[in-house]
LOTOR-858534 format. One record per residue: residue number from 1; residue in three letters; x, z, y of N, C-alpha, C in turn. Coordinates in steps of 0.05 Angstrom, whole numbers. Each point is the difference from the previous one (the first is absolute). Example, Ala and Ser with C-alpha at 12.3 -4.5 7.8 and 13.67 -1.06 7.14 Angstrom:
# LOTOR-858534
VORO|num|residu|n_xx|n_zz|n_yy|ca_xx|ca_zz|ca_yy|c_xx|c_zz|c_yy
VORO|1|ala|264|156|-114|-18|0|24|18|0|24
VORO|2|ser|-7|-14|21|16|1|24|-15|14|22
//
This chain:
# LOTOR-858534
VORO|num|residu|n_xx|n_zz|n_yy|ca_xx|ca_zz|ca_yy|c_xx|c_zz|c_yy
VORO|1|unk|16|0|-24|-16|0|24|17|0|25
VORO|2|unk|31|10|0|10|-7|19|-7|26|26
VORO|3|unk|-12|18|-15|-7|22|18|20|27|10
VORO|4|unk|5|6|26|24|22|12|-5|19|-25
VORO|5|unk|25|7|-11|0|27|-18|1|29|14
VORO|6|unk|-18|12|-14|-11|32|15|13|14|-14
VORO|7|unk|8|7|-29|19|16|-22|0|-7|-19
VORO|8|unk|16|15|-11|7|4|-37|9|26|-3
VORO|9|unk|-20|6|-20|5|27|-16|10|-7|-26
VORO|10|unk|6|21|-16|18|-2|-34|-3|18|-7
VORO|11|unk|-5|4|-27|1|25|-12|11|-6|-34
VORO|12|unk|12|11|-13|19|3|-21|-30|9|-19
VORO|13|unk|2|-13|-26|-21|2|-20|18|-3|-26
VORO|14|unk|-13|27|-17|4|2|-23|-4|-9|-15
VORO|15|unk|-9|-29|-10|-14|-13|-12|11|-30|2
VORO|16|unk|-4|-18|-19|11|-24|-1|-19|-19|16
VORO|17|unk|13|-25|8|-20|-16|16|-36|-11|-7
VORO|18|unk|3|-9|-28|-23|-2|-9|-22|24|-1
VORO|19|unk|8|27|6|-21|14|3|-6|10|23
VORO|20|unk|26|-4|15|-15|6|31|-13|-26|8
VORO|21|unk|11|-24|-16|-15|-22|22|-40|4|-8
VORO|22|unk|-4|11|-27|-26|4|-3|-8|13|15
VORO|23|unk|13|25|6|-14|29|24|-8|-20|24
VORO|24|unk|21|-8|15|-1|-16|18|-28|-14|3
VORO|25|unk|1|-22|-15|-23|-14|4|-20|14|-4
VORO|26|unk|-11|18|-25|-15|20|-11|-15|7|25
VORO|27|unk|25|17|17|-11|17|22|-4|-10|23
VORO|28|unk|12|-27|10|-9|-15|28|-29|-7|-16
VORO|29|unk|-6|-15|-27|-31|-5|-1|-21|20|20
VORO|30|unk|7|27|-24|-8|26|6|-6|4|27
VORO|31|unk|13|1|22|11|12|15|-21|-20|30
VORO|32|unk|4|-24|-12|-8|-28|24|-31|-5|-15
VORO|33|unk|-9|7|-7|-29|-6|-18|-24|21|6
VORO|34|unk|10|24|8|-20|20|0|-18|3|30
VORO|35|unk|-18|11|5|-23|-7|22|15|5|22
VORO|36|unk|17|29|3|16|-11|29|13|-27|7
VORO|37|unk|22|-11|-19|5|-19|7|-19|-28|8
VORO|38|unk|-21|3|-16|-24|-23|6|-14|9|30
VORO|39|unk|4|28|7|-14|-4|25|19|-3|11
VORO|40|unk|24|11|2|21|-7|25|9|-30|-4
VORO|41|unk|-4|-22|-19|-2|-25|11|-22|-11|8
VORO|42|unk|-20|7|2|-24|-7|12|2|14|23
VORO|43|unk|17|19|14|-10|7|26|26|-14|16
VORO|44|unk|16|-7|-5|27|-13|3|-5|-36|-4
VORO|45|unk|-21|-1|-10|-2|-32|-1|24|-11|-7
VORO|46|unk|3|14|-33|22|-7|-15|-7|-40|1
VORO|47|unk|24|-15|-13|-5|-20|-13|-12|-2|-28
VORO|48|unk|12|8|-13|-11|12|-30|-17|31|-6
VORO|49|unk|-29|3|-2|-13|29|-7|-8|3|-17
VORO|50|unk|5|-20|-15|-9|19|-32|21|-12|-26
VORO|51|unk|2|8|-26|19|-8|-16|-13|-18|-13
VORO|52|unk|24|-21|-2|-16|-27|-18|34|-9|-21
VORO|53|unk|-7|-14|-2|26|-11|-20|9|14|-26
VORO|54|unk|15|-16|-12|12|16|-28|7|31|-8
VORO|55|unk|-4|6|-13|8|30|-8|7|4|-22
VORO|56|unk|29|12|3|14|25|9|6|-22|30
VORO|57|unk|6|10|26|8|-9|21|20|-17|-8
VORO|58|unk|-3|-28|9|18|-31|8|2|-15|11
VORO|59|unk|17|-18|11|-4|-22|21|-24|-2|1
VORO|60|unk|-16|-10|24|-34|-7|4|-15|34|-4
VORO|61|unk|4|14|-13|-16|22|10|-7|15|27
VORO|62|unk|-22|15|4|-6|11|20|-12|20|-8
VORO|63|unk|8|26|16|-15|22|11|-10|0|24
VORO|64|unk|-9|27|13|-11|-1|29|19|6|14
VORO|65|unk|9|-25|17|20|3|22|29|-13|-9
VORO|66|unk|-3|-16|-19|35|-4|-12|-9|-24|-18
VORO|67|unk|20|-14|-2|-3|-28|-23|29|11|-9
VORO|68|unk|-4|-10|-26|34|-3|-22|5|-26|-6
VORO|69|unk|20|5|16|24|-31|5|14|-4|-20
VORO|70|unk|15|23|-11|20|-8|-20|-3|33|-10
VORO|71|unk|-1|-6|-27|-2|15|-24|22|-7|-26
VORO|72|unk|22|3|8|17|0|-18|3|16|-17
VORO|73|unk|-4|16|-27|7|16|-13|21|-4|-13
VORO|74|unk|30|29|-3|-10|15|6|6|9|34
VORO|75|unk|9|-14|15|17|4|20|-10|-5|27
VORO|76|unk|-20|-13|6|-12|-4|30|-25|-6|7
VORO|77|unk|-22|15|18|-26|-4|-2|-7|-4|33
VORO|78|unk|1|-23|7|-8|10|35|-22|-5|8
VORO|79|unk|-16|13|21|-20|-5|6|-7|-3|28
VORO|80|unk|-16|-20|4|-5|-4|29|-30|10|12
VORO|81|unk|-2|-9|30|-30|11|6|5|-7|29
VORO|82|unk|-29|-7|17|3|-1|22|-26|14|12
VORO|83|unk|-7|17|20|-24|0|9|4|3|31
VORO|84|unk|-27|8|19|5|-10|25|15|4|19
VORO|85|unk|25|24|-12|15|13|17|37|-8|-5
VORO|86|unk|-8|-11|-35|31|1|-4|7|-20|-30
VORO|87|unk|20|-5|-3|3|-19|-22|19|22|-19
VORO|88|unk|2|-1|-12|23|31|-17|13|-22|-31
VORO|89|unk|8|9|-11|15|2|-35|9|20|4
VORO|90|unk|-5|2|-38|18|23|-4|21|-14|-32
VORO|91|unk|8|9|3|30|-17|-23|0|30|-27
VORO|92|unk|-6|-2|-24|7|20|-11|20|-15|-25
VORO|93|unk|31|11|7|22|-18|-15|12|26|-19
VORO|94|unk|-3|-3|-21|18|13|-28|20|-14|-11
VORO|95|unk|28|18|4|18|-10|-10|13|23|-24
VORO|96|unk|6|-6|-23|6|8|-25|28|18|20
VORO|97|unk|-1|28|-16|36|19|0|9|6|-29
VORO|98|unk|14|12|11|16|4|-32|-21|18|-18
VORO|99|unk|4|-8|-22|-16|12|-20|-29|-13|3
VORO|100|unk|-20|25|6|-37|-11|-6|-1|1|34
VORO|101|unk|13|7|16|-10|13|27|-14|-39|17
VORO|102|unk|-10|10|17|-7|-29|19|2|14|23
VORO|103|unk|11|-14|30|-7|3|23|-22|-16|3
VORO|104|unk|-11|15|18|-34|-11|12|7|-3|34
VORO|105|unk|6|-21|13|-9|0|24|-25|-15|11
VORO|106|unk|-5|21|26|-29|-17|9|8|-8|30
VORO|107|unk|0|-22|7|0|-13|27|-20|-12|9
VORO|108|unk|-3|10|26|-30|-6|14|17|-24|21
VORO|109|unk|-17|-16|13|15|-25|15|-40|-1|7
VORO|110|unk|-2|-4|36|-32|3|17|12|-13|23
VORO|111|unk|-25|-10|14|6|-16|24|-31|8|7
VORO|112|unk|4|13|24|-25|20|13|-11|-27|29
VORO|113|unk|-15|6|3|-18|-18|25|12|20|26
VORO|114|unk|-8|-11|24|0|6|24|-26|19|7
VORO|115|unk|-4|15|18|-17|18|8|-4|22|-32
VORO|116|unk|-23|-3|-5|-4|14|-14|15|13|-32
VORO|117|unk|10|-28|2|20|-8|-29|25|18|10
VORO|118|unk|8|13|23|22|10|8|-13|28|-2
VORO|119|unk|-18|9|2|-16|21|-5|10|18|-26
VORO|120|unk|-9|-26|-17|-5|4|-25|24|5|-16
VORO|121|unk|22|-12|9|31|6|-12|8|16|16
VORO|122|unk|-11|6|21|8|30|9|-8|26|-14
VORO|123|unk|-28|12|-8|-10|5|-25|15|0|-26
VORO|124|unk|2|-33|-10|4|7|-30|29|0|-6
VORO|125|unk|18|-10|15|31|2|0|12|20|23
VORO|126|unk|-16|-2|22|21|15|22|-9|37|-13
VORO|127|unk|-13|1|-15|-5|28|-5|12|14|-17
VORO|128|unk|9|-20|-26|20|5|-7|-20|3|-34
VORO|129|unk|-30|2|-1|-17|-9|-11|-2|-14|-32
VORO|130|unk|14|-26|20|4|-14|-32|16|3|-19
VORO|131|unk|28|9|20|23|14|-20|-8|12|-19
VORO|132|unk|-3|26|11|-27|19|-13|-12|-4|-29
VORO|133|unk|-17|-18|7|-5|-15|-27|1|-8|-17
VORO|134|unk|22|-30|14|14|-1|-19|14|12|-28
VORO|135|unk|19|15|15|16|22|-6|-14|11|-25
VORO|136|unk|-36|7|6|-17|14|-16|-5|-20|-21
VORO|137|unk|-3|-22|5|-10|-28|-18|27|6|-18
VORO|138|unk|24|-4|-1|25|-2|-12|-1|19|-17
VORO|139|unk|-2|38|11|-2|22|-13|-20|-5|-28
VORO|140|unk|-26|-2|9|-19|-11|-20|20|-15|-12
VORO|141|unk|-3|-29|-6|8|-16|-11|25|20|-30
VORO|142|unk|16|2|18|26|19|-12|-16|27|-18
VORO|143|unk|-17|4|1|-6|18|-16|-23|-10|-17
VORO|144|unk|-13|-20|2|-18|-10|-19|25|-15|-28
VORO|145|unk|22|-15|15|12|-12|-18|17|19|-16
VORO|146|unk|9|33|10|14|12|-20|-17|16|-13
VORO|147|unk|-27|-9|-5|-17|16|-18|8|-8|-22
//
């Protein structure tokens, strides 16, 4: 998409690539499918609001607020989304370590509008917010896969 990069987080997983890349997808389904997310792309005048396409998550899929571009297993899943304030991806890349372990990074890359759209990344980035989340999205992740 060619969009300014906002971060990258990482987190070290105990587990080999093929089973975090399941959590992964497992839990963005999870996670982008449930009624908040369907209202916050309907009040956001997502491009995409509801999930259509193949399942387990793959190229051409959709949830509310995100399409999947590239579904590589086990190593790269990114997803895009645009609605009226901002265009975003998020990149989730696994790379194999020694032994079973995988690094998981998540990189967000958004291109926010003028007026209000400057609002809005003031909010969800200048707050420090998404990090936040992230960070939380990864933790999850990391602990579903060393179950």
């Amino acid at each position: 998409m060619g969009l300014p990069h906002i971060d990258t987080h990482t987190v070290d997983i105990d587990a080999d690539n093929g089973r975090v890349w399941d959590v992964v997808v497992q839990s963005m389904e999870q996670a982008l499918s449930g009624r908040a997310a369907r209202s916050y792309a309907w009040v956001m005048q997502a491009d995409d609001r509801r999930a259509s396409g193949p399942r387990p998550l793959a190229a051409g899929s959709t949830t509310p607020g995100f399409r999947v571009v590239t579904a590589t297993s086990p190593s790269e899943l990114v997803i895009t989304g645009r609605h009226r304030l901002a265009a975003y991806e998020m990149v989730f890349a696994l790379t194999p370590l020694d032994g079973h372990r995988t690094r998981l990074a998540c990189t967000t890359n958004a291109a926010f509008g003028r007026g209000p759209g400057r609002a809005y990344r003031a909010l969800v980035i200048g707050s420090g917010g998404h990090a936040i989340a992230t960070r939380r999205l990864l933790a999850t992740l990391r602990r579903r896969a060393e179950r």
